[in-house]
PyMOL Python script that loads the backbone (N, CA, C, O; Angstrom):
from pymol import cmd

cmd.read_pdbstr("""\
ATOM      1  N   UNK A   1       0.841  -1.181   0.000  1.00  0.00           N
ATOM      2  CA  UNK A   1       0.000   0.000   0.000  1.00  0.00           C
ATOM      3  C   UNK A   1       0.888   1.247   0.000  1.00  0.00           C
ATOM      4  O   UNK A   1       1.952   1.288   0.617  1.00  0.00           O
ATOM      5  N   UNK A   2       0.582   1.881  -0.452  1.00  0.00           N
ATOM      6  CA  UNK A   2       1.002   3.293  -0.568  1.00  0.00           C
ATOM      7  C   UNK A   2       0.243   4.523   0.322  1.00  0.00           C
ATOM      8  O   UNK A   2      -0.849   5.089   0.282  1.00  0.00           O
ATOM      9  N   UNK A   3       1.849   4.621   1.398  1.00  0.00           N
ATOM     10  CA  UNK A   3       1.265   5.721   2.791  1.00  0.00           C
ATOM     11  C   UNK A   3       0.714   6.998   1.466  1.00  0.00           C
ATOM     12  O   UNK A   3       1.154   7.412   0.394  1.00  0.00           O
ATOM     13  N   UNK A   4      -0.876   7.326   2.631  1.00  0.00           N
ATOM     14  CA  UNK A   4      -1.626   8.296   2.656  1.00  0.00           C
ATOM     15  C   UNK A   4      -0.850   9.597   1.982  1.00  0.00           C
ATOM     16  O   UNK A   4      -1.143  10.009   0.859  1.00  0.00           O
ATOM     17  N   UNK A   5       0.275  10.247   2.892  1.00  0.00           N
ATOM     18  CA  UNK A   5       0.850  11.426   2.639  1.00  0.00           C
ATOM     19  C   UNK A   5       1.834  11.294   0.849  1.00  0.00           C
ATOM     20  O   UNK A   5       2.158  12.336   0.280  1.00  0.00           O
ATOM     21  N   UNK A   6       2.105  10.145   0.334  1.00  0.00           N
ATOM     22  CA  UNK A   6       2.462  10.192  -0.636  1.00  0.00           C
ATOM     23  C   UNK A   6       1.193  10.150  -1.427  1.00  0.00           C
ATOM     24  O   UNK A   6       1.391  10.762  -2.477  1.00  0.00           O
ATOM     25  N   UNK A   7       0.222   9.780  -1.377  1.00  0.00           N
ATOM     26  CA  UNK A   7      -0.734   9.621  -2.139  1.00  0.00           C
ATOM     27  C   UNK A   7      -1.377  11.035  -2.757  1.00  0.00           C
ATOM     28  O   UNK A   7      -1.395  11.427  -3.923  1.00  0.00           O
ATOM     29  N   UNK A   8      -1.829  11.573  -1.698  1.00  0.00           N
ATOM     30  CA  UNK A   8      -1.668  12.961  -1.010  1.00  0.00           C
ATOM     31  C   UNK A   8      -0.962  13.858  -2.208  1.00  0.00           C
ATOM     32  O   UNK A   8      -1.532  14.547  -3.054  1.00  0.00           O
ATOM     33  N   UNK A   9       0.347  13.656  -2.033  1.00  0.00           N
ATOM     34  CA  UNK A   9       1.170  14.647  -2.404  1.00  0.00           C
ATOM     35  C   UNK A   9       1.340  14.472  -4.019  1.00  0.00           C
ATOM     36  O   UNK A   9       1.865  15.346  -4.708  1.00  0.00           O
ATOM     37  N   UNK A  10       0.812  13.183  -4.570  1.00  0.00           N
ATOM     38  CA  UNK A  10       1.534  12.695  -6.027  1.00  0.00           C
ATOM     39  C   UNK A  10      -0.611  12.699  -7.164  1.00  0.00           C
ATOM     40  O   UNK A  10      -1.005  12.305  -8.261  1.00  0.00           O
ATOM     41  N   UNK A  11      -1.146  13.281  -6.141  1.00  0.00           N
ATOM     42  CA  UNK A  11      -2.536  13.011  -6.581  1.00  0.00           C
ATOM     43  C   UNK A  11      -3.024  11.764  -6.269  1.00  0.00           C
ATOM     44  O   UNK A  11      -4.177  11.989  -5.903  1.00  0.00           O
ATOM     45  N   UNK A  12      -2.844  10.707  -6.206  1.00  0.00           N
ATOM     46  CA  UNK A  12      -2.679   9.481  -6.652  1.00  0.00           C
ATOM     47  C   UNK A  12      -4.379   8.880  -6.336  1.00  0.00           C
ATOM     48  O   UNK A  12      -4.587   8.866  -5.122  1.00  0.00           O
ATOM     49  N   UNK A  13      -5.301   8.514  -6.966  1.00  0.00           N
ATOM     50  CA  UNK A  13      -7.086   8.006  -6.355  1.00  0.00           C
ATOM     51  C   UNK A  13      -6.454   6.781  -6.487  1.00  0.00           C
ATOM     52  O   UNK A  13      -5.337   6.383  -6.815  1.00  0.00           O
ATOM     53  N   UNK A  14      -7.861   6.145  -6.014  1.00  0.00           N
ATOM     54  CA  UNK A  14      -7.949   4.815  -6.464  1.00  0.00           C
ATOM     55  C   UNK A  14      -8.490   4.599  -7.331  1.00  0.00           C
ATOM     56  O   UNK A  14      -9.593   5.103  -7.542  1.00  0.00           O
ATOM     57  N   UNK A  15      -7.905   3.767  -8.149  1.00  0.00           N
ATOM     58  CA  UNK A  15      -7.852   3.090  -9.949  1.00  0.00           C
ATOM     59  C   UNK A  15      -6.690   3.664 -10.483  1.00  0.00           C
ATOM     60  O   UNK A  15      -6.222   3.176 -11.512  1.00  0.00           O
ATOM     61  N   UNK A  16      -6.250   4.448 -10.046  1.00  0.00           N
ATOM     62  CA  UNK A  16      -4.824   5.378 -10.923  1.00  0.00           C
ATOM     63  C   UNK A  16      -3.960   3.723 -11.517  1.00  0.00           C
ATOM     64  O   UNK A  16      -3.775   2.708 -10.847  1.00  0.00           O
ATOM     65  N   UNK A  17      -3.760   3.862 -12.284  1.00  0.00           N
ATOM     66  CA  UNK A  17      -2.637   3.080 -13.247  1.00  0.00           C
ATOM     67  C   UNK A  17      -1.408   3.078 -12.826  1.00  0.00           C
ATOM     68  O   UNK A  17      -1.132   4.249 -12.568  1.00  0.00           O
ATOM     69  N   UNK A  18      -0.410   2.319 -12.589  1.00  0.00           N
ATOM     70  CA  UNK A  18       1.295   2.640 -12.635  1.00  0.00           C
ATOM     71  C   UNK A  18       1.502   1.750 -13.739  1.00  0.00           C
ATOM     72  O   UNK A  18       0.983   0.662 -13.989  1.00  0.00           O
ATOM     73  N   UNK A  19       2.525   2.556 -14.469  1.00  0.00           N
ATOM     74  CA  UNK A  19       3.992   1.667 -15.235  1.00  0.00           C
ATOM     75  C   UNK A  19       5.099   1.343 -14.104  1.00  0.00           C
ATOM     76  O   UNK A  19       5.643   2.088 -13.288  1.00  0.00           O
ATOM     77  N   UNK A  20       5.151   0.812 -14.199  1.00  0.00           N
ATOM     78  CA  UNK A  20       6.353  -0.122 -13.147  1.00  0.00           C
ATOM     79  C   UNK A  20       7.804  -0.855 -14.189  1.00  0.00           C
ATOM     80  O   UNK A  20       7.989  -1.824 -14.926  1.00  0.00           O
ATOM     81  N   UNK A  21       8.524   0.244 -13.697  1.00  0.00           N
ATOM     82  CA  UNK A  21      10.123  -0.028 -13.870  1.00  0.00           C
ATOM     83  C   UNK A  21      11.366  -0.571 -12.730  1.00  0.00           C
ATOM     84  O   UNK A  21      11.541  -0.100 -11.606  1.00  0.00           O
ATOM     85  N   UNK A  22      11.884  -1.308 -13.154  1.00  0.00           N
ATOM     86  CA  UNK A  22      13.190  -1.135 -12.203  1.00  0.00           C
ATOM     87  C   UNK A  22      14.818  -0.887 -12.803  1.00  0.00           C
ATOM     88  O   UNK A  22      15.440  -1.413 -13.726  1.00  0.00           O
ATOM     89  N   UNK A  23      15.184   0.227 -11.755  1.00  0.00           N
ATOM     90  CA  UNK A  23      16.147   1.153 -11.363  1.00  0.00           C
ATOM     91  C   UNK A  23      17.343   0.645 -11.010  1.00  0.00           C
ATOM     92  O   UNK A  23      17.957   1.705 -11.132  1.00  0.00           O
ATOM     93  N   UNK A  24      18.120  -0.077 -10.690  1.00  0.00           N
ATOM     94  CA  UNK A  24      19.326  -0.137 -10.565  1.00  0.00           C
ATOM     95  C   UNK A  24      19.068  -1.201  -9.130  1.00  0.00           C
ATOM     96  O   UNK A  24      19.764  -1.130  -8.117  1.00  0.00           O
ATOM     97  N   UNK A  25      18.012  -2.089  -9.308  1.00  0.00           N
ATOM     98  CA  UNK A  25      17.396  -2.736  -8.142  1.00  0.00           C
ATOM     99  C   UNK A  25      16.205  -2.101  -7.697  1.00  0.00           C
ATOM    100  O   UNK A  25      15.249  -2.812  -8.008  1.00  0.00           O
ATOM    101  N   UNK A  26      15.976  -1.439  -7.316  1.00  0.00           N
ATOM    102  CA  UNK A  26      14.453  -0.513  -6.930  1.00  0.00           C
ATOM    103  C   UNK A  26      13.322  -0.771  -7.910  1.00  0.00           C
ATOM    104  O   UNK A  26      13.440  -1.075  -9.097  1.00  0.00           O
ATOM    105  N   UNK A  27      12.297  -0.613  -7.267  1.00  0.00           N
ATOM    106  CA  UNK A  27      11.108  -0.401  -8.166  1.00  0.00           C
ATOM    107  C   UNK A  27      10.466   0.665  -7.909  1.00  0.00           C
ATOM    108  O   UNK A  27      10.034   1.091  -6.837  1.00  0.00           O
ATOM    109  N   UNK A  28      10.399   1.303  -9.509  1.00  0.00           N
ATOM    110  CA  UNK A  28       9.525   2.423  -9.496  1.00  0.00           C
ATOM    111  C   UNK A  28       8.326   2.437 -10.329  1.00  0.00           C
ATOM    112  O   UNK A  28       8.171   2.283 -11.541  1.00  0.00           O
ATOM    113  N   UNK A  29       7.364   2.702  -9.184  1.00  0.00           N
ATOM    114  CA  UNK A  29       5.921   3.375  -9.833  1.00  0.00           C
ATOM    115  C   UNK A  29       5.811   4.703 -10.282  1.00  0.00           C
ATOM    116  O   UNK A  29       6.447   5.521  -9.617  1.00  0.00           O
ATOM    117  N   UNK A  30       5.177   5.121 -11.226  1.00  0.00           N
ATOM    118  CA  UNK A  30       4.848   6.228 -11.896  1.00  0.00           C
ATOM    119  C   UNK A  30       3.148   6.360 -12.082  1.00  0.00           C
ATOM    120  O   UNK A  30       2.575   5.284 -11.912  1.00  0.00           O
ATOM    121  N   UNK A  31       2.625   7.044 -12.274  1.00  0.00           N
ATOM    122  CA  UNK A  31       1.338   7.374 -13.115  1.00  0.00           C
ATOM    123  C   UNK A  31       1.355   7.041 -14.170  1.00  0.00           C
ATOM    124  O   UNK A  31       2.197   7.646 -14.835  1.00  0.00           O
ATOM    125  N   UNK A  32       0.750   6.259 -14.739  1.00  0.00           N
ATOM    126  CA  UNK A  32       0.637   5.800 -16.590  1.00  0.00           C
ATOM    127  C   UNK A  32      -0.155   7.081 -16.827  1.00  0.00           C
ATOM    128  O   UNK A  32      -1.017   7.672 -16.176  1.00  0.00           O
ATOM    129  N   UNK A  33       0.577   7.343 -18.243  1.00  0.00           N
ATOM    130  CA  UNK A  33       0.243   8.320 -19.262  1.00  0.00           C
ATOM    131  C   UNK A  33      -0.631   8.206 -20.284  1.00  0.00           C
ATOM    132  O   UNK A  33      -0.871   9.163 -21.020  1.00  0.00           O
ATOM    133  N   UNK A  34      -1.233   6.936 -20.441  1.00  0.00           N
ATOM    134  CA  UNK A  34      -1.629   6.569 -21.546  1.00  0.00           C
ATOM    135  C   UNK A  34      -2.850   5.981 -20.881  1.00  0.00           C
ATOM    136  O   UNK A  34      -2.678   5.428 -19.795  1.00  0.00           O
ATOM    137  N   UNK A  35      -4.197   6.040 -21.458  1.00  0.00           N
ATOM    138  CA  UNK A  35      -5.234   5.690 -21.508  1.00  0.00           C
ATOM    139  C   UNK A  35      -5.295   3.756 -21.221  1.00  0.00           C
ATOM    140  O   UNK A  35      -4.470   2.887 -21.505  1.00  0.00           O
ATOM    141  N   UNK A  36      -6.367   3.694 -20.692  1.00  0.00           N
ATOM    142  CA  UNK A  36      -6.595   2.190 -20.628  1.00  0.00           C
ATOM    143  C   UNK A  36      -7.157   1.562 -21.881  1.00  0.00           C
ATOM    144  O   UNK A  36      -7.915   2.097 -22.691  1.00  0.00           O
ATOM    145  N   UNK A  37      -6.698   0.430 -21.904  1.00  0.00           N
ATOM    146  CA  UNK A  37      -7.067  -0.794 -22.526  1.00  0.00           C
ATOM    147  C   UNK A  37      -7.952  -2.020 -22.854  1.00  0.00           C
ATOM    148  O   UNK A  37      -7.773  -3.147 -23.314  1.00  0.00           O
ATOM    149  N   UNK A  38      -9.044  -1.241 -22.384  1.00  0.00           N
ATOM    150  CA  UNK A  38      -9.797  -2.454 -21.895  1.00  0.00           C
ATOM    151  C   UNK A  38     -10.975  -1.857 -22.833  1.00  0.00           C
ATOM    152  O   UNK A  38     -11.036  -0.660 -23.113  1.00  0.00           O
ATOM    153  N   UNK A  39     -11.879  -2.799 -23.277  1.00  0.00           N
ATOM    154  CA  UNK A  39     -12.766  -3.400 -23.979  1.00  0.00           C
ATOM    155  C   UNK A  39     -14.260  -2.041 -23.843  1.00  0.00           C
ATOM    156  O   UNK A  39     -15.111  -1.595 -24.613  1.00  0.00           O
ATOM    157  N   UNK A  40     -13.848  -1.824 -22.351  1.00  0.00           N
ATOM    158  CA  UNK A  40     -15.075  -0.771 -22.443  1.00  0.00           C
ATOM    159  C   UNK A  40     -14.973   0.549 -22.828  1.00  0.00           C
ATOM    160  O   UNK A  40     -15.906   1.351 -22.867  1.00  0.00           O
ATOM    161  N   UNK A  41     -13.665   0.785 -23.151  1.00  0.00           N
ATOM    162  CA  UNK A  41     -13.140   2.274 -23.347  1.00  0.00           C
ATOM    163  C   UNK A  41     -13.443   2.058 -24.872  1.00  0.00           C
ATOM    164  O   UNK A  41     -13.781   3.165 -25.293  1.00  0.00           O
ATOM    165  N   UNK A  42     -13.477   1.184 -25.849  1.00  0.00           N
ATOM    166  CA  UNK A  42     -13.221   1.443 -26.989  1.00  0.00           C
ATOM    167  C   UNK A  42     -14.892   0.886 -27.435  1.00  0.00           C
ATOM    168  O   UNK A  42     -15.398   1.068 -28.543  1.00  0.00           O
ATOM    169  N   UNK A  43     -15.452   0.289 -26.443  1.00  0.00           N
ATOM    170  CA  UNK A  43     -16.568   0.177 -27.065  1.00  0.00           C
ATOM    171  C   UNK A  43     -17.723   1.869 -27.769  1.00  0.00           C
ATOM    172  O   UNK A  43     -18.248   1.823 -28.881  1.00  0.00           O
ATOM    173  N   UNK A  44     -17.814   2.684 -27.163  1.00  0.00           N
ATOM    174  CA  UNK A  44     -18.535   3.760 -27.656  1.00  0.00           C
ATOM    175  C   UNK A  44     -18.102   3.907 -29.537  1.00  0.00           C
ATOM    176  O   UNK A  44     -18.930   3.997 -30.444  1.00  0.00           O
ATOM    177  N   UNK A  45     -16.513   3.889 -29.693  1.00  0.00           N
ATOM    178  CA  UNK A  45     -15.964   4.314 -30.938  1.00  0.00           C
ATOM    179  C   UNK A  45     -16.853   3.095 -31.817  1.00  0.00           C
ATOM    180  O   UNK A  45     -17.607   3.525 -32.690  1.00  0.00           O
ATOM    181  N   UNK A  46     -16.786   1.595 -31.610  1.00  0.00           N
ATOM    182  CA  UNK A  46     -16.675   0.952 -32.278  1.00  0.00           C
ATOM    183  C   UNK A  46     -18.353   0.265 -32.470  1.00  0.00           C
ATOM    184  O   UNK A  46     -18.653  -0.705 -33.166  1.00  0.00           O
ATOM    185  N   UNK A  47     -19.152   0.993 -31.738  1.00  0.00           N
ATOM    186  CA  UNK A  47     -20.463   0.786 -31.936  1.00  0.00           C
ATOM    187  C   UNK A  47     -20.880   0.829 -33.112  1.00  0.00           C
ATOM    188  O   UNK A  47     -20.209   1.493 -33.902  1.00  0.00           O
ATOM    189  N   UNK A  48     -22.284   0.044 -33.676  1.00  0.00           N
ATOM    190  CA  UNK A  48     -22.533   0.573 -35.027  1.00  0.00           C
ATOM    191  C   UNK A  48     -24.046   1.065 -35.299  1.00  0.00           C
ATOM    192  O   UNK A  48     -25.062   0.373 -35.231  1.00  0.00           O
ATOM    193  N   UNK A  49     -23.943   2.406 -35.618  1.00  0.00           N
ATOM    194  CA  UNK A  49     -25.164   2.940 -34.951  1.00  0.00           C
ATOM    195  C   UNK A  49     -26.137   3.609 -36.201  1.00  0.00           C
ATOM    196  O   UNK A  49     -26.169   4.642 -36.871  1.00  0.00           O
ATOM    197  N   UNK A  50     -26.985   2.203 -36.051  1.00  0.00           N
ATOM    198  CA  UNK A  50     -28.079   2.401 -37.104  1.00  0.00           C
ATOM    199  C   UNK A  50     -29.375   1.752 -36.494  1.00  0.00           C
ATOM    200  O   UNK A  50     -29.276   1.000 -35.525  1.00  0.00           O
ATOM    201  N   UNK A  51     -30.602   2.049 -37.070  1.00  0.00           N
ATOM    202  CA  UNK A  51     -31.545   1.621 -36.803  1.00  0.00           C
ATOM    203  C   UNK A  51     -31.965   0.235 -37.448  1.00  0.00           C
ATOM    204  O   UNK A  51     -31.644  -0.328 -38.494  1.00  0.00           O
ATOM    205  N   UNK A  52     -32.998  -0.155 -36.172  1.00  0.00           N
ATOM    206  CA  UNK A  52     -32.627  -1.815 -36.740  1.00  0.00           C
ATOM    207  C   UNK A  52     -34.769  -1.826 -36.379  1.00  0.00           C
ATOM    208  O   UNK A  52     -35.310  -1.139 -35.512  1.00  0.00           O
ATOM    209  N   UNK A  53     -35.312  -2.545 -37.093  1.00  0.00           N
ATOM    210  CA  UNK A  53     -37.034  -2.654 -36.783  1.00  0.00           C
ATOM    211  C   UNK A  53     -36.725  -3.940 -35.638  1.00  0.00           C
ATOM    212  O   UNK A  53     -35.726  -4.588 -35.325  1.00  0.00           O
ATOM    213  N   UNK A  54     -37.981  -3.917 -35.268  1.00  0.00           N
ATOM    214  CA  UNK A  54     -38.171  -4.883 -33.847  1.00  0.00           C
ATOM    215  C   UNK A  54     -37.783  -6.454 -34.803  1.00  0.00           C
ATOM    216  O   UNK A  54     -36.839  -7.134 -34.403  1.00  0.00           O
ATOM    217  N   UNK A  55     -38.358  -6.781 -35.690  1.00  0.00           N
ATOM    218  CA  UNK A  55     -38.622  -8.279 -36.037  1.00  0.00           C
ATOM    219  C   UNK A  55     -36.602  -8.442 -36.199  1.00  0.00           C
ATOM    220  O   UNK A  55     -36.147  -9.543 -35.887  1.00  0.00           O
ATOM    221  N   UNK A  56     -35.600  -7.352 -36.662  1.00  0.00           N
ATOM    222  CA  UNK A  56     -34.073  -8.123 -36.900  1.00  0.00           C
ATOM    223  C   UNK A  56     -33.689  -8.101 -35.987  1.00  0.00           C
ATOM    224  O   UNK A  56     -32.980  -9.040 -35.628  1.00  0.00           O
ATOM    225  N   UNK A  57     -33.926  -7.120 -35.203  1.00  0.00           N
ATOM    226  CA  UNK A  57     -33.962  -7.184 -33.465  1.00  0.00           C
ATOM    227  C   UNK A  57     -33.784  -8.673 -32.739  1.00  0.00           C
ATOM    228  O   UNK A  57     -32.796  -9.154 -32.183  1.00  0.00           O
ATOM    229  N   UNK A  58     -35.035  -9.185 -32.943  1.00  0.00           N
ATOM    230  CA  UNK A  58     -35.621 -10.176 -32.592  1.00  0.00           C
ATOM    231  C   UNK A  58     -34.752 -11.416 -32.847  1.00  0.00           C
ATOM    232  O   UNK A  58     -34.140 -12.038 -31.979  1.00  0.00           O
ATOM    233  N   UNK A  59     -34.789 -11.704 -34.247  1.00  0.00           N
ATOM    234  CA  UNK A  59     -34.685 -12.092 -35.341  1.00  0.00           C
ATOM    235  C   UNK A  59     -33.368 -13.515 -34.465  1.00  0.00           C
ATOM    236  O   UNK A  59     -33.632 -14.717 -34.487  1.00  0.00           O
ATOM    237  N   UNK A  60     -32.564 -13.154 -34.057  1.00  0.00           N
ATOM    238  CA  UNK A  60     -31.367 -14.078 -33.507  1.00  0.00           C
ATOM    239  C   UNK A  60     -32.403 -15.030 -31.888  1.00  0.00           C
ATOM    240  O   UNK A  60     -32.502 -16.248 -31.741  1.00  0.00           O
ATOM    241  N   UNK A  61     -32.831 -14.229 -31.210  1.00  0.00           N
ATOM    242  CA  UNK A  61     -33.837 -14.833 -30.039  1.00  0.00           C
ATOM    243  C   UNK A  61     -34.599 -15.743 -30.792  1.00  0.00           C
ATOM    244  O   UNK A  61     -34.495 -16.925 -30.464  1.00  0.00           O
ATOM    245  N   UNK A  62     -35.383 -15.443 -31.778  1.00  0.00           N
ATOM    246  CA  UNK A  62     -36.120 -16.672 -32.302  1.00  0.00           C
ATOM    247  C   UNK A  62     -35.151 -17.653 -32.876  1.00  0.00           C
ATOM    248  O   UNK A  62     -35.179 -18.735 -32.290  1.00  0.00           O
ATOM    249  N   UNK A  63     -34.446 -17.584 -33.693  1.00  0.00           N
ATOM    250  CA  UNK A  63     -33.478 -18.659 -34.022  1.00  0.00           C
ATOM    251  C   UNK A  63     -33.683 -19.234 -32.984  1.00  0.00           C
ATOM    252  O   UNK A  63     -34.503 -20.147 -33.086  1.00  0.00           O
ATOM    253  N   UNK A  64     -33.200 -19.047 -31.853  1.00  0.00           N
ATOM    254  CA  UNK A  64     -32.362 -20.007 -30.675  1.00  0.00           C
ATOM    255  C   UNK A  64     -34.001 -20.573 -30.091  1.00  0.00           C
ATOM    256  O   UNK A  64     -33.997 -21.656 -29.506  1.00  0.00           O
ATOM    257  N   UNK A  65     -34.888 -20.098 -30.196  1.00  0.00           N
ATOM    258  CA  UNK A  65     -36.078 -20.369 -29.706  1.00  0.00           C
ATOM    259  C   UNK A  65     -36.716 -21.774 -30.441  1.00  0.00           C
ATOM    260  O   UNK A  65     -37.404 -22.668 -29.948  1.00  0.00           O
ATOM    261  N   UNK A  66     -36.236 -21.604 -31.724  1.00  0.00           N
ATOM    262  CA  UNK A  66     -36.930 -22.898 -32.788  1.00  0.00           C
ATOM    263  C   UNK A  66     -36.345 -23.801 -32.483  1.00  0.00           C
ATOM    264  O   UNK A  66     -36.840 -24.925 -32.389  1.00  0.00           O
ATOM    265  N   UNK A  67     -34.829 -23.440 -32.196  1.00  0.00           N
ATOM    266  CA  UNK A  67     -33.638 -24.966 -31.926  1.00  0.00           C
ATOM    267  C   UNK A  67     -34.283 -26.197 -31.203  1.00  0.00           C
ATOM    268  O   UNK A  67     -33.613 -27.207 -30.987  1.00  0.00           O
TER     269      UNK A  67
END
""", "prot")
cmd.dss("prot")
cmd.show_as("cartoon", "prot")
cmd.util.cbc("prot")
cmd.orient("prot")
């Protein structure tokens, strides 16, 4: 864990990211600079946003319904 007063002093919340290096033996945390990676960040971009009527909607639920 990381004492309060460094936390404090470096901004640091909880969820903050580190890149993690080591130094000449030491390990150092930093703040990552770069955006996350994960599946929900990129979902908004990669949506596909058109209108669809109720029955194509549907259309996959019934498949699995006839099986």
């Amino acid at each position: 864990m990381i004492p309060k007063a460094i936390r404090a002093a470096l901004h640091v919340r909880p969820g903050t990211r580190f890149s993690v290096t080591l130094d000449n033996g030491r390990i150092v945390l930093e703040p990552s600079t770069t955006k996350s990676k994960r599946l929900s960040d990129w979902l908004p971009a990669i949506q596909v946003r058109r209108k669809i009527d109720d029955a194509e909607l549907m259309a996959p639920v019934d498949r699995c319904s006839d099986a």
